[in-house]
C-alpha positions, 0 to 999 in steps of 0.5 A: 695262345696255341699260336704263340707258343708254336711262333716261339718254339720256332724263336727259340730253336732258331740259332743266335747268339744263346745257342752259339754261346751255350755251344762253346760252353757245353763243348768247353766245360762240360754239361753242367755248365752248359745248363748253367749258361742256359739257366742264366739266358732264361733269367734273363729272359724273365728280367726282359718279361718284367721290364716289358710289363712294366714298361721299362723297356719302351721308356728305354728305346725312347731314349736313344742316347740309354739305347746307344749306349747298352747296345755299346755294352751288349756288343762290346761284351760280344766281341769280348766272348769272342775274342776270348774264345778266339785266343783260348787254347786247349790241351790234355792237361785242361781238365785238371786246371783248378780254374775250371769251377771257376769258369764253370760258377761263372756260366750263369753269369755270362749267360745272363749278361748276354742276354740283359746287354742285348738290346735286340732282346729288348725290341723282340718283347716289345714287338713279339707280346704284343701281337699276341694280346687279345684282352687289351684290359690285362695287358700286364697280365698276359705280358706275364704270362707269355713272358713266363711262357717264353722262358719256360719253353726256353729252358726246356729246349736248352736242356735238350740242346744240351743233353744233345751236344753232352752225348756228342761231347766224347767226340769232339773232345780232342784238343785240335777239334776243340780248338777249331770250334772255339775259335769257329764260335768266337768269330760268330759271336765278333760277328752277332757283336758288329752286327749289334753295334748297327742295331736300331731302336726301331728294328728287330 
């Protein structure tokens, strides 16, 4: 268990698509949402834990043509974050939009898809847990609980990153500097987004 959970430390910290996306979150709108966006990552880390157990998720890359078509959606849905943030501009009178609760209520929501539409997820479950198994008679059980492992040292390196980049916050809130790393961010998440549609089931 030791070396799982220092195996996943080194995952979780390692930057990808959640951390590009709790990035332009937090910098955009604030703390809140960036805690709102992690908390819909690890969700959907958990429903990827599930699925995985109860095997779902290998019943899924059997069928290439079920792959092919979430691994559309997850890179559709990449390339449509990035775009948008691309085109997304700021100006001194931002904080005042009304629409900011909106955007900020529908962080969870992002996060959460992101993570559920990204088959890449998928295939990390299915070939990171099984490595780690060492009771072949409760395989769904330490499923479970890796799983649960996994998510939990998530958020917890979540909350940190955005703690971090909040204190940070006041330096980068110019709107020049924040149109810059929108757009930086955007061009990353088009990238993880192309990168996705040449994903296969048998790769990680």
């Amino acid at each position: 268990m030791f070396s799982f959970i220092i195996m996943t430390l080194f995952v979780v910290m390692s930057p990808g698509i959640d951390t590009a996306l709790i990035t332009k979150r937090t910098i955009a709108d604030g703390k809140s949402a960036g805690f709102q966006m992690a908390f819909g990552i690890t969700v959907g880390s958990l429903f990827h834990t599930v699925a995985a157990t109860l095997g779902l998720s290998a019943l899924l890359l059997q069928s290439s043509l079920t792959f092919n078509i979430l691994k559309l959606l997850g890179a559709i849905y990449l390339i449509f974050l990035g775009i948008k943030a691309i085109l997304q501009k700021k100006d001194d009178n931002q904080n005042k939009d009304p629409l900011n609760e909106v955007r900020n209520k529908s962080a969870f929501q992002e996060g959460l898809l992101s993570n559920i539409l990204n088959p890449k997820v998928i295939i990390f479950f299915l070939t990171f847990l099984p490595q780690f198994v060492t009771d072949s008679e409760n395989v769904m059980g330490q499923f479970l609980l890796m799983g649960c492992t996994y998510a939990l040292l998530s958020i917890i390196w979540f909350v940190v990153y955005v703690i971090c980049l909040h204190y940070i916050r006041e330096w980068l809130l110019s709107p020049i500097v924040q149109n810059w790393m929108e757009k930086a961010t955007g061009v990353v998440l088009i990238g993880f987004g192309i990168k996705l549609l040449f994903t296969k089931a048998n790769s990680v």
